[in-house]
C-alpha positions as CSV (number, residue, x, y, z in Angstrom):
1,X,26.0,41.6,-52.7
2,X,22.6,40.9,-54.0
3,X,19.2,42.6,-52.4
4,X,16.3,41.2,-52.2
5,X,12.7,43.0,-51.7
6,X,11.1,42.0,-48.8
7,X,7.5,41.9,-49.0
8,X,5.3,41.2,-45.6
9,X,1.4,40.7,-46.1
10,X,-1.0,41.5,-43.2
11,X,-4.1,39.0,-43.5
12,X,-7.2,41.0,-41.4
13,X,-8.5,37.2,-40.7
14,X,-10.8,38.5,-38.0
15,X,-12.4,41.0,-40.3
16,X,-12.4,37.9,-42.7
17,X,-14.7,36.0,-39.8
18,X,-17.3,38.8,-40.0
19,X,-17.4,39.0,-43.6
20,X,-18.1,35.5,-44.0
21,X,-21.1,36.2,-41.8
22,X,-22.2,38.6,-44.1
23,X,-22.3,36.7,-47.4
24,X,-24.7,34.3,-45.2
25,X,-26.8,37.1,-44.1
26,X,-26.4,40.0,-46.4
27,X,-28.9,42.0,-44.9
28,X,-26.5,43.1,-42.5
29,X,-24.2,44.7,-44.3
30,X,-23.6,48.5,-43.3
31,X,-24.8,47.3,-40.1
32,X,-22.9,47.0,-36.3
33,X,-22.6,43.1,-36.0
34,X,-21.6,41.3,-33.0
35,X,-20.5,37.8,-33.3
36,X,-19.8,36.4,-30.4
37,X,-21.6,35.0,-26.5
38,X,-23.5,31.8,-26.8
39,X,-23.2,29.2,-29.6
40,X,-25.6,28.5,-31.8
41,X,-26.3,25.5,-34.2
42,X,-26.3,26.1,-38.3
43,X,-29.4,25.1,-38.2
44,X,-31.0,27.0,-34.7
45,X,-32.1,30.5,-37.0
46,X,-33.7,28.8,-39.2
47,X,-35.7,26.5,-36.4
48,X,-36.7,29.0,-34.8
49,X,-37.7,31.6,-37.5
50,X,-40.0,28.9,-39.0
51,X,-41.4,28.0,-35.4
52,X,-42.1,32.0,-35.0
53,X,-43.0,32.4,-38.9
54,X,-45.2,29.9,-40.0
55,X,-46.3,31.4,-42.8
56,X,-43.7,29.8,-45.1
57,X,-41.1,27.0,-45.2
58,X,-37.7,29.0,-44.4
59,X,-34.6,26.8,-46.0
60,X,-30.8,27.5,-45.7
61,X,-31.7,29.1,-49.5
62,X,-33.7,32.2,-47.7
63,X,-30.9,33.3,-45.3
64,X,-30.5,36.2,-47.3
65,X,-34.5,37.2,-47.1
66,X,-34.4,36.5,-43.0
67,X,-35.9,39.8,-42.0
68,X,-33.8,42.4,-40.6
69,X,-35.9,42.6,-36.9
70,X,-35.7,38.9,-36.7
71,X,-31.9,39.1,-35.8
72,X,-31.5,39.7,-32.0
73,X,-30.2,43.1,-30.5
74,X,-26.6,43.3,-28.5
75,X,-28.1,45.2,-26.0
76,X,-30.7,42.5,-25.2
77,X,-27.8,39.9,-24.6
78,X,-27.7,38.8,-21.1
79,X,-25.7,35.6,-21.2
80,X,-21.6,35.3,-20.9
81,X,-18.8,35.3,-23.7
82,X,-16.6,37.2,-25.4
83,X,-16.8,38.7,-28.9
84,X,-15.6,36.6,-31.2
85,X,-15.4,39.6,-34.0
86,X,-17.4,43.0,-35.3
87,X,-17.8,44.4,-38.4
88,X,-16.2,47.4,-39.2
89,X,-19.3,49.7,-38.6
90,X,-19.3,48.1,-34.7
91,X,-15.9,49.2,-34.5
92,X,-16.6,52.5,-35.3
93,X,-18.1,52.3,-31.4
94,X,-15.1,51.3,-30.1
95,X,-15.7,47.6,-30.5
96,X,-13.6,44.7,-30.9
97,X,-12.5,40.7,-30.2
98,X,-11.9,39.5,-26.8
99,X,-14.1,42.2,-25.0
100,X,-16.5,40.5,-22.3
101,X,-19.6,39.8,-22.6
102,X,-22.6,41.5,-21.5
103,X,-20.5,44.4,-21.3
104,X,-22.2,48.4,-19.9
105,X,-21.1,49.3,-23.3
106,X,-24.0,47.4,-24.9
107,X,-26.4,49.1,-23.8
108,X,-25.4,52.9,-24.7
109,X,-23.5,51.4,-27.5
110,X,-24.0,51.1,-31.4
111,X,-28.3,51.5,-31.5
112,X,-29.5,48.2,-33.1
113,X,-26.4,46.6,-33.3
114,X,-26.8,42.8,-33.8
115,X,-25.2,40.0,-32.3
116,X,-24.9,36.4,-34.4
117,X,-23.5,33.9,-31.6
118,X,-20.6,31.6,-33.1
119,X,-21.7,28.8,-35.5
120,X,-20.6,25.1,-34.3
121,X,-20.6,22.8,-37.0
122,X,-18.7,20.1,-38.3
123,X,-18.8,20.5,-41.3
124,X,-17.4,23.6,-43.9
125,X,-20.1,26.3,-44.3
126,X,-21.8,26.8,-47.7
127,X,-22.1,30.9,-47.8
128,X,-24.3,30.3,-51.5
């Protein structure tokens, strides 16, 4: 009788979500994140940070320099959805995927968390 050695892997793929945001926007990091609620275009940060920010051209290269107050609040979400994903530091609050959004917990929740809605593209994202 031979035995063999089972091995089982667990794949965190919705921590794997989240971290892929933060390689686009590593100013985050070590921050609660959100992703999740409304859509949002590759393209729709960086339209409307150059329509706010005039002061420079902002490319797909400056993702990374995006300032940190520039990103919008959880608890100033008011539209529908569900959370797509948190980093770890949101789930330290007790958050997670599938909860409903606006929720009463984003308000008294993590203060400053963030919330990135989903990106819809067609195409593979570049995170570099």
């Amino acid at each position: 009788m031979s035995s063999s050695i089972r091995r089982i892997a667990h794949l965190d793929m919705d921590a794997f979500y989240a971290s892929v945001e933060l390689l686009r926007y590593p100013q985050l990091k070590g921050l609660p994140v959100v992703i999740g609620g409304g859509r949002r275009s590759e393209d729709d940060l960086l339209a409307r940070l150059n329509q706010e920010r005039p002061e420079r051209q902002w490319t797909t290269a400056d993702l990374g320099r995006i300032p940190l107050d520039f990103f919008p609040r959880l608890a100033g979400y008011t539209g529908r959805g569900v959370i797509t994903t948190a980093t770890y530091p949101a789930r330290q609050f007790g958050i997670g995927s599938a909860m409903g959004m606006p929720a009463p917990w984003a308000v008294r929740g993590p203060a400053g968390a963030r919330r990135l809605p989903p990106i819809t593209t067609g195409k593979p994202l570049s995170c570099g």
